[in-house]
MMTF fields as JSON, N, C-alpha, C and O atoms, coordinates in Angstrom:
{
  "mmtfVersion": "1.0.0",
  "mmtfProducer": "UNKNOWN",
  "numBonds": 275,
  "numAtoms": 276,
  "numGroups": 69,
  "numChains": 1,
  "numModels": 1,
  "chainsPerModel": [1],
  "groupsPerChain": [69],
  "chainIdList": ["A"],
  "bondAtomList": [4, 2, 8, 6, 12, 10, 16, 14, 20, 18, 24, 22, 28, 26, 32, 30, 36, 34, 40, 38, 44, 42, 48, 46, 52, 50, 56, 54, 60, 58, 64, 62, 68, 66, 72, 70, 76, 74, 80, 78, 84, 82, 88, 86, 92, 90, 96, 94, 100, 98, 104, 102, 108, 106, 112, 110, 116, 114, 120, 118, 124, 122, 128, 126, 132, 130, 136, 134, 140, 138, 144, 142, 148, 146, 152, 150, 156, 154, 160, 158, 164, 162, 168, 166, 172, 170, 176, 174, 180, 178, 184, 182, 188, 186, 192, 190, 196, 194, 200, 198, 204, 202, 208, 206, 212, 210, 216, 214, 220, 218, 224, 222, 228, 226, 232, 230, 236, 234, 240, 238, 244, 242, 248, 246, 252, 250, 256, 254, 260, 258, 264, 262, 268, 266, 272, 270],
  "bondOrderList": [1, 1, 1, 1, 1, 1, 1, 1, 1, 1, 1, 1, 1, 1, 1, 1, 1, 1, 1, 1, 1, 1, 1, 1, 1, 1, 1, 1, 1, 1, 1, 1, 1, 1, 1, 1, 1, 1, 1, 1, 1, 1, 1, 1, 1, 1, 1, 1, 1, 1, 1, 1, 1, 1, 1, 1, 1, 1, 1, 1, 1, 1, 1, 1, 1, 1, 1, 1],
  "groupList": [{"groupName": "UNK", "atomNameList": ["N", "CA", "C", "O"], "elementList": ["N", "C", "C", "O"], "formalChargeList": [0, 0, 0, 0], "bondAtomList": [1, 0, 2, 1, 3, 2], "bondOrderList": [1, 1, 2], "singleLetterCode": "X", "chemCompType": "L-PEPTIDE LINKING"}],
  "groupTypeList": [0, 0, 0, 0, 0, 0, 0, 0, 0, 0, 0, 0, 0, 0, 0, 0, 0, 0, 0, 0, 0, 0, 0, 0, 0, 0, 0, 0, 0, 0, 0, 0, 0, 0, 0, 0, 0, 0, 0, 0, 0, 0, 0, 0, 0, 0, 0, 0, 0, 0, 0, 0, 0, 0, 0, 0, 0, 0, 0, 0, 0, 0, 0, 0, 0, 0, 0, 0, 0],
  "groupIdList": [1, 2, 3, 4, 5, 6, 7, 8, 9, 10, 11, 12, 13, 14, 15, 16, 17, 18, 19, 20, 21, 22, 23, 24, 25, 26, 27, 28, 29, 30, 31, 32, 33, 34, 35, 36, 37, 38, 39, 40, 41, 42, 43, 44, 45, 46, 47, 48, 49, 50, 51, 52, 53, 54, 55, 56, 57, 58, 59, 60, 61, 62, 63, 64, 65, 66, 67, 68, 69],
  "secStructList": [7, 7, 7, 7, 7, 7, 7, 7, 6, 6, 1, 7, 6, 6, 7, 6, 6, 1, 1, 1, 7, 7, 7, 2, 2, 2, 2, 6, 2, 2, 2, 2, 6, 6, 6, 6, 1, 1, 7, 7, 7, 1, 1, 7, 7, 7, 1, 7, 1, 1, 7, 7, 1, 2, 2, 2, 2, 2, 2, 2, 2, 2, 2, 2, 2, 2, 1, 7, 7],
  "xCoordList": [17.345, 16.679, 16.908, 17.879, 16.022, 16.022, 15.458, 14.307, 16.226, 16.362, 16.359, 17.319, 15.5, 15.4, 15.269, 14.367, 16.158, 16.485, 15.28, 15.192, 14.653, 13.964, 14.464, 14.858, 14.14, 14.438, 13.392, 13.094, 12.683, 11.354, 11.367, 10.31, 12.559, 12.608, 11.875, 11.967, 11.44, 10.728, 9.178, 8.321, 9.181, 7.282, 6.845, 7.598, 5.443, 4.65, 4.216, 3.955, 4.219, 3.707, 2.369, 1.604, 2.313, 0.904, 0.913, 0.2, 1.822, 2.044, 2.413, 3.478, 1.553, 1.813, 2.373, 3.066, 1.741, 2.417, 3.224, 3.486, 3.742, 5.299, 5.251, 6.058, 3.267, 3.441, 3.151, 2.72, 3.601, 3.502, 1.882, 1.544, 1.182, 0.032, -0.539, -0.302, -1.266, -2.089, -2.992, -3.616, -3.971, -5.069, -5.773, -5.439, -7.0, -7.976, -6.585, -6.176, -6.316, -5.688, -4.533, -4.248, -3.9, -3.027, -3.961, -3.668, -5.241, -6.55, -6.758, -6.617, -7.035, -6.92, -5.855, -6.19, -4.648, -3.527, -3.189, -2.43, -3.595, -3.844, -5.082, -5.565, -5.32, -7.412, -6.401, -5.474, -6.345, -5.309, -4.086, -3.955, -3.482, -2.301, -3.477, -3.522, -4.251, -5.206, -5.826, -5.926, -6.321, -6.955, -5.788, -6.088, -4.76, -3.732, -3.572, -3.196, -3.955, -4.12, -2.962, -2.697, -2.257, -0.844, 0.247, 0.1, 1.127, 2.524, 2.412, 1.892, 3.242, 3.704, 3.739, 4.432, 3.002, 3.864, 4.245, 3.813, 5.586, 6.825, 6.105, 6.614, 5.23, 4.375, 3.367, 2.963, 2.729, 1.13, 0.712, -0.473, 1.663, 1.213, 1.073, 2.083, 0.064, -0.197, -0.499, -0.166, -1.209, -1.084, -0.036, 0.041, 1.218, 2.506, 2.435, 3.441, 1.271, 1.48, 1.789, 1.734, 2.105, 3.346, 2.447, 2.844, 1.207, 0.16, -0.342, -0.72, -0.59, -1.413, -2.579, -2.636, -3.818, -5.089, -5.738, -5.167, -7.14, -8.303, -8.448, -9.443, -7.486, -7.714, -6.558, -7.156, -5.312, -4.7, -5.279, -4.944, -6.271, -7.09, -8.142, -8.224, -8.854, -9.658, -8.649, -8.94, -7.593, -6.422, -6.076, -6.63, -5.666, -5.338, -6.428, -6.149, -7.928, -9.181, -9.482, -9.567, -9.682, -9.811, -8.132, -8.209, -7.262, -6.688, -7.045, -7.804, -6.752, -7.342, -8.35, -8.14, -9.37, -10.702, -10.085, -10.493, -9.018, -8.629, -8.869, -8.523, -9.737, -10.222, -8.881, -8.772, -7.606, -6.815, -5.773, -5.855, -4.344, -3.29, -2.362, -1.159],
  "yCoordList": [11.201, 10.871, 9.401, 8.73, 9.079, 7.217, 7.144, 7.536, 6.648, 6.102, 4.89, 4.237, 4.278, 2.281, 2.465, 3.18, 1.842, 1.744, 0.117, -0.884, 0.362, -1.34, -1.038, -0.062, -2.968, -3.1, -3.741, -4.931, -2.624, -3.23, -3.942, -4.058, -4.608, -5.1, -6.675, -7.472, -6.691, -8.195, -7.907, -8.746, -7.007, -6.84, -6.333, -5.446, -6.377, -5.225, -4.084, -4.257, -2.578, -1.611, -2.044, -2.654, -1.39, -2.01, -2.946, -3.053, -3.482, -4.863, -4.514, -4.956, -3.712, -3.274, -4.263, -3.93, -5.605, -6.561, -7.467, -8.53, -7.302, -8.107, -9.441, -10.245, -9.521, -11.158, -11.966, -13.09, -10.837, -11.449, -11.343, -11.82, -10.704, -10.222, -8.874, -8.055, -8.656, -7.465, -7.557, -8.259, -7.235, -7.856, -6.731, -5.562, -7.558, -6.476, -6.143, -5.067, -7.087, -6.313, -5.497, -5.067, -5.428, -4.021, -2.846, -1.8, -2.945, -1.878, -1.456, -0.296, -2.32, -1.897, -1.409, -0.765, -1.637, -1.002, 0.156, 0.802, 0.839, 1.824, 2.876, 3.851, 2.489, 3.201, 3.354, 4.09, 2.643, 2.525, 3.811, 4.613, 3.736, 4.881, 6.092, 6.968, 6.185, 7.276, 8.101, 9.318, 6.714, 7.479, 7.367, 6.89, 7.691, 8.144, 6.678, 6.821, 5.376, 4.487, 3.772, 3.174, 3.613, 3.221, 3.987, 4.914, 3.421, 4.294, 3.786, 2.832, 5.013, 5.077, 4.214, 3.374, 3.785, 2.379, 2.855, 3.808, 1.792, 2.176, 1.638, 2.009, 0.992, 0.609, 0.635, -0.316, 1.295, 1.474, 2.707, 2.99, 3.437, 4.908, 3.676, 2.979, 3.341, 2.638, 3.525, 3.166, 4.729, 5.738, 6.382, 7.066, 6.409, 6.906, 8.618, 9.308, 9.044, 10.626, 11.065, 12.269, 10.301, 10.843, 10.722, 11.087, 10.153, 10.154, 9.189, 8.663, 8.469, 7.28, 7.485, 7.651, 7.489, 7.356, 6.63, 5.806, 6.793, 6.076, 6.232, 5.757, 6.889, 6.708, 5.248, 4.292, 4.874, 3.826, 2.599, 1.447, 3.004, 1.624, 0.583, -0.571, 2.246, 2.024, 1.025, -0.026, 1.745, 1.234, -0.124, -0.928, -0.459, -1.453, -3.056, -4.206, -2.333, -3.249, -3.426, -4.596, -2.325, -2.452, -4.123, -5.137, -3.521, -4.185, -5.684, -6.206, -6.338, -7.371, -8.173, -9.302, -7.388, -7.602, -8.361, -9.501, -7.734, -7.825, -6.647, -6.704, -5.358, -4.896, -4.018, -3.784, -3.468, -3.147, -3.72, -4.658, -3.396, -3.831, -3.035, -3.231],
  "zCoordList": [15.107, 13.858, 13.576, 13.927, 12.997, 13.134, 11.686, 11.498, 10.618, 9.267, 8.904, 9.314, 8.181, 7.988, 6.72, 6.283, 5.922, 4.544, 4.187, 4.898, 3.091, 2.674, 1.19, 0.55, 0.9, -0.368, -1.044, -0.944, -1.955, -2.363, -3.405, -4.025, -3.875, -5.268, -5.017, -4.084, -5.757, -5.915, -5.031, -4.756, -4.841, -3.92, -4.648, -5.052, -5.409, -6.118, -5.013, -3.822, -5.954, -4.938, -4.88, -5.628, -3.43, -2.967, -1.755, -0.758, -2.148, -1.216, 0.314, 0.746, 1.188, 2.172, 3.574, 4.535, 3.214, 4.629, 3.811, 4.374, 2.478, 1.95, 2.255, 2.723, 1.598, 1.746, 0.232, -0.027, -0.605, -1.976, -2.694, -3.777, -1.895, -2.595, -2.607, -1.719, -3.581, -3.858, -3.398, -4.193, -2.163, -1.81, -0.952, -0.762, -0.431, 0.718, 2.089, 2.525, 2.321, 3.137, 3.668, 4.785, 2.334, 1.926, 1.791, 2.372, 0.955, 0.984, 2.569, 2.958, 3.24, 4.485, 5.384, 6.379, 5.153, 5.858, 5.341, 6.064, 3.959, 3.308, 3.92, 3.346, 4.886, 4.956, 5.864, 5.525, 7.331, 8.447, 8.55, 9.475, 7.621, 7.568, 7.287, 8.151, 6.358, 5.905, 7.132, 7.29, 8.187, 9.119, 10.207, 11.302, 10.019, 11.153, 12.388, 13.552, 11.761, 12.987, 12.844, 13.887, 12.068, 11.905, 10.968, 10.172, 11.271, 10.491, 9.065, 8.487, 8.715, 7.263, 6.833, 7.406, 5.485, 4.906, 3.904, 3.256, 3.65, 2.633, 1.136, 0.078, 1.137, -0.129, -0.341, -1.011, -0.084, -0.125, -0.703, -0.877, -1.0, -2.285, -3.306, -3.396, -4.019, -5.067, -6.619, -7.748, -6.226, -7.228, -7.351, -8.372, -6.317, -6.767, -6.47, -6.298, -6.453, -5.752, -4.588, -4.34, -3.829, -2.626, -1.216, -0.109, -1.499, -0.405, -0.329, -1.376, 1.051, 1.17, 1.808, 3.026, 0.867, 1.682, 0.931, 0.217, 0.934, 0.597, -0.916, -1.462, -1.647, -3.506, -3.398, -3.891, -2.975, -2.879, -2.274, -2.55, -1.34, -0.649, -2.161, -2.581, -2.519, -3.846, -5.067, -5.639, -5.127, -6.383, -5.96, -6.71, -5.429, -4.607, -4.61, -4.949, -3.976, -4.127, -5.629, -6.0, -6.692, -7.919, -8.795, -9.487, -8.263, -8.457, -8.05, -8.867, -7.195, -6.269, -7.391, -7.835, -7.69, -8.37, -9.617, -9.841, -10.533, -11.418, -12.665, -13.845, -11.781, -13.352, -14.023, -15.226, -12.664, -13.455, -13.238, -12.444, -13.855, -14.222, -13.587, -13.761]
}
């Protein structure tokens, strides 16, 4: 069994490549995990319900846009 502890303090959720933004292409590494083409990411549940797919890609792009918070 293989366990990797992160420390997400100072990243907004969402922030799937921990480069200090909310952007398209966290939306896309979100679609990516959704369709099984990469691993888990430790930040990309953006709705917080325990699942990463294509409602977090949406949350994520809406965000980006600015319309939410």
């Amino acid at each position: 069994i293989m366990a990797e502890w992160f420390d997400l303090s100072g990243y907004a959720v969402g922030d799937a490549n921990f480069d200090g933004e909310v952007d398209s292409l966290d939306a896309a590494t979100a679609l990516k995990i959704d369709a099984e083409l990469a691993l888990e990411g430790v930040n990309c549940d953006f709705n917080g319900d325990g699942t990463v797919n294509s409602l977090d890609a949406a949350q994520i792009l809406k965000y980006d846009a600015g319309l939410i918070e």
